[in-house]
Every structure is written in structure tokens, then in C-alpha cells.
C-alpha positions in Angstrom: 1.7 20.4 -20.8 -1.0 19.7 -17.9 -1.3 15.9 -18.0 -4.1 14.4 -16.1 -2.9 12.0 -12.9 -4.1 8.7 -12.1 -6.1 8.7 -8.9 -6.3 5.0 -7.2 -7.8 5.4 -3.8 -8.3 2.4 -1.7 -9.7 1.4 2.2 -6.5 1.3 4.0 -3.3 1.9 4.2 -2.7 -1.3 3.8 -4.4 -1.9 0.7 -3.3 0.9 -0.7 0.1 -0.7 0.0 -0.4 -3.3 -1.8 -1.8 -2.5 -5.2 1.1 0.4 -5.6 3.7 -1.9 -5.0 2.0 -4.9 -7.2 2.0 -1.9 -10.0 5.7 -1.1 -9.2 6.4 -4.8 -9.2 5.3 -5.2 -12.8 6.6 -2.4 -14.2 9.7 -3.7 -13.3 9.4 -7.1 -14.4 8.3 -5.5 -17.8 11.4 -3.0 -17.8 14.0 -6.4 -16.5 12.5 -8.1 -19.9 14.0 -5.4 -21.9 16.6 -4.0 -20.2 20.0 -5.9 -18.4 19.8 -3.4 -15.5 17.0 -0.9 -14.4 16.8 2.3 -12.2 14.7 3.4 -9.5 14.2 6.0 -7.2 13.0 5.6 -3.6 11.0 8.2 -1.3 11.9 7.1 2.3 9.4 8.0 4.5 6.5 6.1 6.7 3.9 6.8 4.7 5.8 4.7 2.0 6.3 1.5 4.5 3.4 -0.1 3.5 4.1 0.2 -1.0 7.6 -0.7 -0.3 6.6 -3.6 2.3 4.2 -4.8 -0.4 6.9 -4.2 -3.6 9.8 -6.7 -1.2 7.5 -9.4 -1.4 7.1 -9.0 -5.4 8.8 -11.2 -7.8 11.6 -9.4 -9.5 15.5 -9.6 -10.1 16.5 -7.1 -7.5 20.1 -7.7 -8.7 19.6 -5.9 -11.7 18.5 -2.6 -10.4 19.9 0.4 -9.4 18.0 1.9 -6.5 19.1 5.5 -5.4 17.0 7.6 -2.5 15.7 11.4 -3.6 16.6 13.3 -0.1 18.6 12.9 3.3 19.5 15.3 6.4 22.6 17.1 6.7 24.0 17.3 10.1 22.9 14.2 11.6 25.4 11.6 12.7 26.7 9.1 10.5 24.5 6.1 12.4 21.5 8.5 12.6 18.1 5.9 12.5 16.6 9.4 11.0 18.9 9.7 8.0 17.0 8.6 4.7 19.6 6.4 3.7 19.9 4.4 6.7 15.6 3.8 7.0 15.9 2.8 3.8 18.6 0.1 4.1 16.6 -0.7 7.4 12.9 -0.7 5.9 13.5 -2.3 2.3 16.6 -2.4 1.0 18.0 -5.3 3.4 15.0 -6.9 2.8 16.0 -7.8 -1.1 18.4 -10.0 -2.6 21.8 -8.1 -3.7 20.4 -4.8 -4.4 22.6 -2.0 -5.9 21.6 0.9 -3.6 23.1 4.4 -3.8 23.5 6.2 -1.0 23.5 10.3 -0.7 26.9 10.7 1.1 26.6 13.3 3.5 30.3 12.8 4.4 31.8 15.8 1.8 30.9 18.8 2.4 27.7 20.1 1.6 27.9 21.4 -1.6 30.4 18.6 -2.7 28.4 15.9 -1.4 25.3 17.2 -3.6 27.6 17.9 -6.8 28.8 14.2 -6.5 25.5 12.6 -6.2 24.3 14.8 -9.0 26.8 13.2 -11.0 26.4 9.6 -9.6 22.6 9.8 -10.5 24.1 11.4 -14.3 21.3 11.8 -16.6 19.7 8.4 -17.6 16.0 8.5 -17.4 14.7 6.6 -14.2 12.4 3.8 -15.0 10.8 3.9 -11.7 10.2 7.2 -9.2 8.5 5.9 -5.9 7.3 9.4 -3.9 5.1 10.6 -1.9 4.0 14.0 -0.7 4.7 16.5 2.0 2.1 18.0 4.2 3.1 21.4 2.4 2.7 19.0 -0.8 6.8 19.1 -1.2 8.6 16.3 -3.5 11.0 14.8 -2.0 12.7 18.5 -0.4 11.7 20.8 -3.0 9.9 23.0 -0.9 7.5 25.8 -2.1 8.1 27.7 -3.8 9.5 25.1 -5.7 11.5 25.2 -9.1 10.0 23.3 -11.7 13.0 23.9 -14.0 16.4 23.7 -11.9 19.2 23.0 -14.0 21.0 20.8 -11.4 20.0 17.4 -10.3 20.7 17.6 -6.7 21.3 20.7 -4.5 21.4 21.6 -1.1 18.2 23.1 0.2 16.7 25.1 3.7 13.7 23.1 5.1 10.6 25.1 5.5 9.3 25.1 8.5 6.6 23.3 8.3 8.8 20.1 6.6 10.2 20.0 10.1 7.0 20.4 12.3 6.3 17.0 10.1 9.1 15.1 11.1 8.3 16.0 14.7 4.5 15.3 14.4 5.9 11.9 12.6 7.8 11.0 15.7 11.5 11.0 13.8 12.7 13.8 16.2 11.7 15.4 19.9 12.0 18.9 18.6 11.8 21.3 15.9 14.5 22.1 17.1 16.3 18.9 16.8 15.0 18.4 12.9 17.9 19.5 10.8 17.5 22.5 9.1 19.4 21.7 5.8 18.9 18.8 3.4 20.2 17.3 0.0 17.6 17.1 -2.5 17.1 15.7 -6.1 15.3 18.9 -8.0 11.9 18.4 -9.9 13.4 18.4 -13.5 15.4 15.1 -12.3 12.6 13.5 -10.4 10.5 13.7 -13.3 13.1 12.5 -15.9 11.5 8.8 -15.7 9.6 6.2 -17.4 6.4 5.8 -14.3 5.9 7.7 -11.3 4.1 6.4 -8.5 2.9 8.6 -5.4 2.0 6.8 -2.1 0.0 9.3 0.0 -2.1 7.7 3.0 -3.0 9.8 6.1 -5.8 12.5 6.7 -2.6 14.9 7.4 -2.0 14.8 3.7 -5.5 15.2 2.3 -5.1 18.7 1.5 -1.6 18.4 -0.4 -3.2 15.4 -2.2 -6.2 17.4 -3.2 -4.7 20.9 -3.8 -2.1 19.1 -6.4 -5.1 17.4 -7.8 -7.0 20.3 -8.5 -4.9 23.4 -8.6 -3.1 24.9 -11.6 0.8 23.9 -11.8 2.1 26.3 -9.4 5.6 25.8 -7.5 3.5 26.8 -4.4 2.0 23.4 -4.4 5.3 21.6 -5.5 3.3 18.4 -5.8 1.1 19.9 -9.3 4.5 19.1 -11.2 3.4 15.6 -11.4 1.1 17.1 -13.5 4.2 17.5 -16.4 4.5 14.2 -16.7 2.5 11.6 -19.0 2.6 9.0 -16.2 2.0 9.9 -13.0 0.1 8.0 -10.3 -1.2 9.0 -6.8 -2.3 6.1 -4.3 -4.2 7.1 -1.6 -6.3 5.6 1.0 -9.6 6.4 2.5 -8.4 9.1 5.0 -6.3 11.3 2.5 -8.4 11.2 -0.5 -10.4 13.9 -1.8 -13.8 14.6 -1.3 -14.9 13.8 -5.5 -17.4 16.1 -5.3 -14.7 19.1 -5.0 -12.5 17.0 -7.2 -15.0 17.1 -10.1 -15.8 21.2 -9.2 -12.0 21.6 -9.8 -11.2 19.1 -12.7 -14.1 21.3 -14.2 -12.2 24.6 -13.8 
């Protein structure tokens, strides 16, 4: 079913920041008053620094929840300041009062390492997905053409090429050549096996993934229209990457 997605565009960055982690913030404190423990699972990238600087400062039990991480590298050292698991620790999770974080472990080999996270995630509905979107409008690694109905939960995938011009243009590595050219990645189906998803996409460089999975039919070749399957998705986005409304209205009107 093609569910609508909440737009929330704000002036910066840094506002835009702000009110997606102040959303995240309370949709945790409403799943803690239920719940003993909740789960949540984290995008690491810049372009999520500012929600995730804005959702440490939030009240919340951090104690009670589970965090787990949607993607790293394989190939890269253990200490690697570019592996997903260690900007995350760095970034937000050190930054909370006794966390539960779950790290991908890259240590096994590949295909072991992604059947054993599979099965550490098992299949409990995530309260919380924190993403964002690639340039090519990927979730987490699920490049296009992406599969909106992969039986596994986490798999070992071959970065497109233009997933690794982004981490160069980013400033994570010197070289294409130096971006590894294999990941582990959570599928689609998993992702979207939760209660809220919130998107945090600022930059100009992503306002045609923003836009394209705004207005285009669900299509794995814009990976980022499967937020379109679930009932409660929500993209913040700042000034620079949000969509001209004019073409947003042409294409809601399709």
C-alpha cells in the first residue's frame, strides 16, 4: 500500500536537528511508559550528527534501550574512525548513560558475520528506525536496484559506485579507491519492520533522492520510495535539500 510520508522541512541543519530528535525523544519516552526495554535502529552518517546531537540531550532512560546500527564496511581495520560502528560509539552512543548498543561484528567472515547479526537483531519489531538517504536515495546499503522483499535481515552487499564517490565527496576516505567495496547491510523488509521511522536528510547533494522518493512510484530504483510501505514514515529536511513544492504538488498529483 502507497502510504503518504510526512514532510517537515526546516531553515537549517541545525534546526532540522532538533525537531527530529525532540520527535524521536518522545516517541521514546511514550514507548519506555509501556514497555521495560525498547529498540532502536541508528543510521550513522554526518548528515545524521545534528538529529542524533539534538536526541543525546533529550530526556529518556537510555538504559532501557537497545540500539543496533543498519550498515558497516567490510575490510577496514578493526580501529577504523570510518567503520559505522565506531562513529557511532564516537558521535552518540558515548554520549548516553549505559546504553545497550549492538555492534555489526565484522570479525567472522563475511557471510557469518551477516547471518549472526541477522540473528542478533531476530525479528521484534523496532520501535524506532533513525535513517537517512543516499545520494542514489539508498537505505542504509540497499542499493538500487533494491529488494523491497528480501527474506533475510542482514546480508552482505557490493557498493554501487556512486555509494563510494559519497563517502569520498563526504571526506571519510582519500580515494574511491580506498572506500571499501563490500558492506553488511540490514535489508528493507527489516528496516521497515518498526513502530516510527524517521529520515534525516539535509544537504543540497541529497535534494534529488529526497524529491525523487517523494514523488516517484515505489520503484527499487529509488530504494528510498519503500518508505512509502510504511504507515509512519517521516522525512526531515532542511532548506537546501527540500523540494521545490511546486514539483512536489505536480507529482503528488500524478
Amino acid at each position: 500500500m502507497n502510504h503518504p510520508i510526512d514532510l517537515h522541512v526546516h531553515a537549517s541543519t541545525t534546526e532540522m536537528g532538533q525537531a527530529a530528535g525532540a520527535h524521536i525523544g518522545a516517541l521514546l519516552r511514550d514507548a519506555l511508559a509501556t514497555k521495560d526495554r525498547v529498540r532502536v535502529m541508528l543510521a550513522a552518517a554526518p548528515s545524521q550528527s545534528a538529529t542524533l546531537e539534538a536526541l543525546a540531550a533529550e530526556d529518556f532512560d537510555a538504559s532501557r534501550v537497545e540500539f543496533f546500527h543498519m550498515d558497516d564496511y567490510l575490510g577496514l581495520a578493526h580501529d577504523a574512525p570510518q567503520a559505522f560502528g565506531n562513529w557511532l560509539e564516537r558521535h552518540f552512543i558515548s554520549r548516553l548513560r549505559s546504553p545497550r548498543f549492538y555492534r555489526i561484528d565484522v570479525t567472522a567472515g563475511p557471510e557469518e558475520s551477516a547471518h549472526a547479526y541477522a540473528e542478533l537483531m531476530g525479528e521484534e519489531p523496532f520501535d524506532v528506525v533513525l535513517c537517512g538517504l543516499g545520494v542514489n536515495g539508498h537505505l542504509a546499503f540497499n542499493e538500487p536496484p533494491a529488494d523491497f522483499y528480501d527474506d533475510a535481515r542482514a546480508r552482505v552487499v557490493e557498493l554501487d559506485e556512486t555509494s563510494r564517490r559519497q563517502q569520498v565527496d563526504e571526506g571519510h576516505f582519500p580515494s574511491v579507491d580506498a572506500v571499501p567495496s563490500r558492506a553488511i547491510t540490514v535489508t528493507i523488509p527489516r528496516l521497515l519492520n518498526a513502530e516510527h521511522i524517521v529520515c534525516s536528510v539535509p544537504g543540497a547533494e541529497k535534494a534529488d533522492a529526497v524529491l525523487q522518493t517523494l514523488t516517484r512510484d515505489i520503484t527499487p530504483e529509488m530504494p528510498g520510495t519503500a518508505l512509502h510501505l510504511h504507515e509512519d514514515a517521516h522525512l526531515y529536511v532542511d532548506t537546501d535539500s527540500a523540494p521545490d513544492m511546486a514539483v512536489l504538488t505536480q507529482g503528488a498529483q500524478r
